[in-house]
PAMI-460037 format. One line per field, with one value per residue: y, z, x of N, C-alpha, C in turn; residue number from 1. Coordinates in Angstrom, 2 decimals. Layout:
N
n_y (Y:...)
n_z (Z:...)
n_x (X:...)
ca_y (Y:...)
ca_z (Z:...)
ca_x (X:...)
c_y (Y:...)
c_z (Z:...)
c_x (X:...)
seq (NUM:...)
***
This chain:
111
n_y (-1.19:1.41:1.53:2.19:4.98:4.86:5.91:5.24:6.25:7.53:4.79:1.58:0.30:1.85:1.26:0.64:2.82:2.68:4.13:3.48:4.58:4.38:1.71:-0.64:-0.56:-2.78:-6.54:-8.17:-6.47:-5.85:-7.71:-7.55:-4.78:-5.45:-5.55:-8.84:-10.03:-8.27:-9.93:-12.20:-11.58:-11.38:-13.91:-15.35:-14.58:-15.29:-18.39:-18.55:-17.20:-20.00:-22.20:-21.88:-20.75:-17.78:-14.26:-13.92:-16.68:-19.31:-22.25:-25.65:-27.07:-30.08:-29.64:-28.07:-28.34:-29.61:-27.04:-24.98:-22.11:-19.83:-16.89:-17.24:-16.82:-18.28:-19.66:-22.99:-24.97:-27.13:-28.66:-31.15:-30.70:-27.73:-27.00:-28.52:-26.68:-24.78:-25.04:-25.89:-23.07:-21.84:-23.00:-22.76:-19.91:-20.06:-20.82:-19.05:-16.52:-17.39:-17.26:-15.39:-13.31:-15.00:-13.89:-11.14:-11.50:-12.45:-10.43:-8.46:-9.18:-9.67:-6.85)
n_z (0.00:0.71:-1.35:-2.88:-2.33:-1.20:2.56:5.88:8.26:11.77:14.89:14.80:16.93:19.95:22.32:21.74:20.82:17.76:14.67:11.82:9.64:10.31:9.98:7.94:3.95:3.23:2.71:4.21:6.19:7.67:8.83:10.79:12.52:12.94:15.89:17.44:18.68:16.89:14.60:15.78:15.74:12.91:11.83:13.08:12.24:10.17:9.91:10.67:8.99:7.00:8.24:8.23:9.76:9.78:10.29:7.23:6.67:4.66:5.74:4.57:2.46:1.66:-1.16:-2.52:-4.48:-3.87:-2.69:-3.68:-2.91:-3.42:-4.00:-4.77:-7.16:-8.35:-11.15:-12.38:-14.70:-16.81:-19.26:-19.17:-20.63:-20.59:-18.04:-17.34:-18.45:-17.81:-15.34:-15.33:-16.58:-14.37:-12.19:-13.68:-13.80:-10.86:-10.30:-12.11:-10.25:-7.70:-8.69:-9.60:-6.76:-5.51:-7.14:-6.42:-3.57:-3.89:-5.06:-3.42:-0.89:-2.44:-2.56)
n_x (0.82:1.86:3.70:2.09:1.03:-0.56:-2.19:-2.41:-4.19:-3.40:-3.08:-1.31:-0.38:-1.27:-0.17:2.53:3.41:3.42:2.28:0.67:2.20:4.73:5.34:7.33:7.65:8.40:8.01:9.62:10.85:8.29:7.60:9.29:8.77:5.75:3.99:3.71:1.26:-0.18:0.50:-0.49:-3.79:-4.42:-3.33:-5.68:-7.85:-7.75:-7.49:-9.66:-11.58:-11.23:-11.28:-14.26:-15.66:-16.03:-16.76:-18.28:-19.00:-20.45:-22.68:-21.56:-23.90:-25.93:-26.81:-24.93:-21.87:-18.37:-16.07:-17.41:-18.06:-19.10:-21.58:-25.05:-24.77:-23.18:-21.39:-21.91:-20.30:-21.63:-20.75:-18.34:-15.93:-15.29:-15.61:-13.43:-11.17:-11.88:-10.90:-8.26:-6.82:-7.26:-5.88:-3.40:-3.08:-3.46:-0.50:1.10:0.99:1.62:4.19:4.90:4.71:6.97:8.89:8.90:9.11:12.40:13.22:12.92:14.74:17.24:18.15)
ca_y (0.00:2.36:1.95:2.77:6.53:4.78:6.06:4.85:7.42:5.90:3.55:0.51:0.05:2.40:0.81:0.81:4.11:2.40:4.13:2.84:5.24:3.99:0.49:-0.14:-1.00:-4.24:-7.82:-8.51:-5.58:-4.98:-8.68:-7.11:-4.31:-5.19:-6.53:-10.20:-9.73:-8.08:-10.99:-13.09:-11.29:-11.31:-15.54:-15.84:-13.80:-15.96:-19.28:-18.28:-17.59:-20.72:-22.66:-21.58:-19.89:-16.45:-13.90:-14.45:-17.84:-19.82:-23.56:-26.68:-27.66:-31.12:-29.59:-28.01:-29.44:-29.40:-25.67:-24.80:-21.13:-18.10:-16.62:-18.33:-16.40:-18.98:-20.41:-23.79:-25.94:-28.63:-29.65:-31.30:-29.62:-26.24:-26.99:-28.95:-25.84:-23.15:-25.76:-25.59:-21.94:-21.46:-23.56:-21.97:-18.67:-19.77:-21.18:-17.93:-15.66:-18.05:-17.31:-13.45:-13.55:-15.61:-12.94:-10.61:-11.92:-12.94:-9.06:-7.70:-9.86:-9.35:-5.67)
ca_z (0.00:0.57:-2.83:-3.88:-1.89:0.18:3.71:6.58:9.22:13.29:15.20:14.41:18.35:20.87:23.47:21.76:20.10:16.46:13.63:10.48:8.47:10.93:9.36:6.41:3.07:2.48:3.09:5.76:7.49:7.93:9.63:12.23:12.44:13.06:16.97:17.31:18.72:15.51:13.71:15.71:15.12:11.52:11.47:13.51:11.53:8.49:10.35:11.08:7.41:6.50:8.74:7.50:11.16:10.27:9.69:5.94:6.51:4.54:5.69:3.16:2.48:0.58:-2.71:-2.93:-4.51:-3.22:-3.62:-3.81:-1.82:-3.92:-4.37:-5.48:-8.74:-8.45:-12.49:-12.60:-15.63:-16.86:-19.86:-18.83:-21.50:-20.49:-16.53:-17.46:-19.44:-16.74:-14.00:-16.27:-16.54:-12.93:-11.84:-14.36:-12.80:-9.24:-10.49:-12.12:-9.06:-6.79:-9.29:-9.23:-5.18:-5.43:-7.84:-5.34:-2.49:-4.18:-5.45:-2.12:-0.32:-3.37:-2.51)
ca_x (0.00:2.99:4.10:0.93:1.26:-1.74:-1.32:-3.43:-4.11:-4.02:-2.11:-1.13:-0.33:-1.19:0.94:3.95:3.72:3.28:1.76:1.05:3.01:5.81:5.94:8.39:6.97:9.17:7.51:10.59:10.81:7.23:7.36:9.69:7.96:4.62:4.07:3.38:-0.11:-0.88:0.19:-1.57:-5.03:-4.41:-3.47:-6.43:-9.30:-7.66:-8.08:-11.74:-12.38:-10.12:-12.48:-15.56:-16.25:-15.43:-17.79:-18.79:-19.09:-21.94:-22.75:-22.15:-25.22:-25.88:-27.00:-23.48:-20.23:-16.84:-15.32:-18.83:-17.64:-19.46:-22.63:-26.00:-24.86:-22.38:-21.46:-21.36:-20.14:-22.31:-20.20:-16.93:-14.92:-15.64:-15.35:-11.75:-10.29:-11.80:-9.92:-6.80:-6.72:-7.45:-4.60:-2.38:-3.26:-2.46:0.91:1.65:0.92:3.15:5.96:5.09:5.43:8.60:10.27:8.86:10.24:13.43:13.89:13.54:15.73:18.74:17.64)
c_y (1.25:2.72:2.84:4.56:6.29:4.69:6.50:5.37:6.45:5.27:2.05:-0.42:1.07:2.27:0.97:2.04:3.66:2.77:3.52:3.28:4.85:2.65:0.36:-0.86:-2.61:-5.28:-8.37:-7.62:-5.11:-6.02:-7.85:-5.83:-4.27:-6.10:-8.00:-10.19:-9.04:-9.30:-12.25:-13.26:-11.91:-13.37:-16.67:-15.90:-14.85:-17.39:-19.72:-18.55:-18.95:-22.28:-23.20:-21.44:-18.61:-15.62:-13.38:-15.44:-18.17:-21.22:-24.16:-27.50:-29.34:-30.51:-28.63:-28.64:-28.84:-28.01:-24.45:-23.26:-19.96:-18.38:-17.22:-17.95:-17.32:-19.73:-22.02:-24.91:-27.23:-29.66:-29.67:-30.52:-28.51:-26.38:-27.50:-27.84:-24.73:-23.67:-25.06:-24.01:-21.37:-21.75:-22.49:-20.71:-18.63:-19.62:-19.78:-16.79:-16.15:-17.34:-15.57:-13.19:-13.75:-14.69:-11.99:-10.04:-11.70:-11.29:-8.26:-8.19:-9.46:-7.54:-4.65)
c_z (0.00:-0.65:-3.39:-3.37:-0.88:1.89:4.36:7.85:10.95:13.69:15.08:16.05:19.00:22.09:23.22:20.89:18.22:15.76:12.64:9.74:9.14:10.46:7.64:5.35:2.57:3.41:4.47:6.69:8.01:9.15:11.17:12.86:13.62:14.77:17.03:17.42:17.32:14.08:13.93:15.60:13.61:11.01:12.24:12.85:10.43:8.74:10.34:9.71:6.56:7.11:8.52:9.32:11.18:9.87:8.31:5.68:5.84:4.56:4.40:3.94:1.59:-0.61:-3.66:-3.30:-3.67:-3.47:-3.67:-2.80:-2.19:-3.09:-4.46:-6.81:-9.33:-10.31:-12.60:-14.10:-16.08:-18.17:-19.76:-19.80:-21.35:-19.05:-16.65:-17.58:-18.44:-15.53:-14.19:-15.84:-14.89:-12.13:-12.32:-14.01:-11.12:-9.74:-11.20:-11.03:-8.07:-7.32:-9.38:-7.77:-5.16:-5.39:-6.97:-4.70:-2.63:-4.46:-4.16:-1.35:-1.31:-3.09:-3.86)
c_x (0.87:3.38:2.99:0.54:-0.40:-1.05:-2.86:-3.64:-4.00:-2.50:-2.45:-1.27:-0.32:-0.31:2.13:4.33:3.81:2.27:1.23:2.06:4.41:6.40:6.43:7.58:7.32:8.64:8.23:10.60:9.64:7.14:7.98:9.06:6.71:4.53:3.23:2.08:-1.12:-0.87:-0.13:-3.31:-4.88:-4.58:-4.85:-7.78:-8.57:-7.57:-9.54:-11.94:-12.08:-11.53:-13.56:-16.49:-16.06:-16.86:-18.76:-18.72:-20.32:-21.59:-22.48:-22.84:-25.17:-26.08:-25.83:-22.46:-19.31:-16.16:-16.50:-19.32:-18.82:-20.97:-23.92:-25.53:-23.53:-22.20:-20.74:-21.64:-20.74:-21.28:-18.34:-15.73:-14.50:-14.87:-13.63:-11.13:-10.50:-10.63:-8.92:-6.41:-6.91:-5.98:-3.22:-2.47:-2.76:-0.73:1.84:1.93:1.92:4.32:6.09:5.42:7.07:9.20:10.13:9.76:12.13:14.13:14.03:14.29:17.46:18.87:18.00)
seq (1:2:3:4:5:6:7:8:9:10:11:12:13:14:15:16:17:18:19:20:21:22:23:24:25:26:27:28:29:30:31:32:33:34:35:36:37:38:39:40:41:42:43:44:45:46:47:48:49:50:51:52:53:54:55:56:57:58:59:60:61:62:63:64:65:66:67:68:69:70:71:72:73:74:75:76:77:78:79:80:81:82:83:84:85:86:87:88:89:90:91:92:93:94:95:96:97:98:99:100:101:102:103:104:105:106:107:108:109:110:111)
***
């Protein structure tokens, strides 16, 4: 968000005198940074939703499949061809994003 000249008014921690605008923009140093308690809210609220106890949870029901997360406006595939090739492309989309992270990572660390 820094990069982006987004700047988030407040503290981050009242107790320890932490801002937001006080934490550094880089993936590592924000870790040190940020106090533990904050990053155990954060692994907790993403447990919850992880779950399916957080608060935008919706039950599976029986007349749901597997994955079965959205909407009712939910689109699902009746002919296998179609549902294969959206899979495909889905996949191939995570696997790209991993490898965007990586380089990421990998560029801020080489700094």
């Amino acid at each position: 968000a820094l990069h982006a000249g987004v700047r988030v008014p407040g503290y981050l921690s009242i107790s320890q005198d932490l801002k937001f605008d006080d934490v550094p923009a880089g993936c590592f140093a924000s870790l040190e940074a940020v106090p533990t308690a904050g990053w155990l809210q954060i692994m907790v609220l993403t447990c919850m939703q992880e779950a399916g106890t957080g608060f935008a949870s919706k039950a599976q029901t029986d007349d749901a499949e597997a994955g079965d997360i959205a909407l009712d406006s939910w689109v699902r595939y009746d002919d296998p061809e179609v549902k294969a090739f959206k899979l495909n492309a889905e996949r191939q989309n995570g696997r790209a994003a991993m490898l965007g992270i990586t380089g990421c990572l990998i560029h801020e660390l080489l700094g």
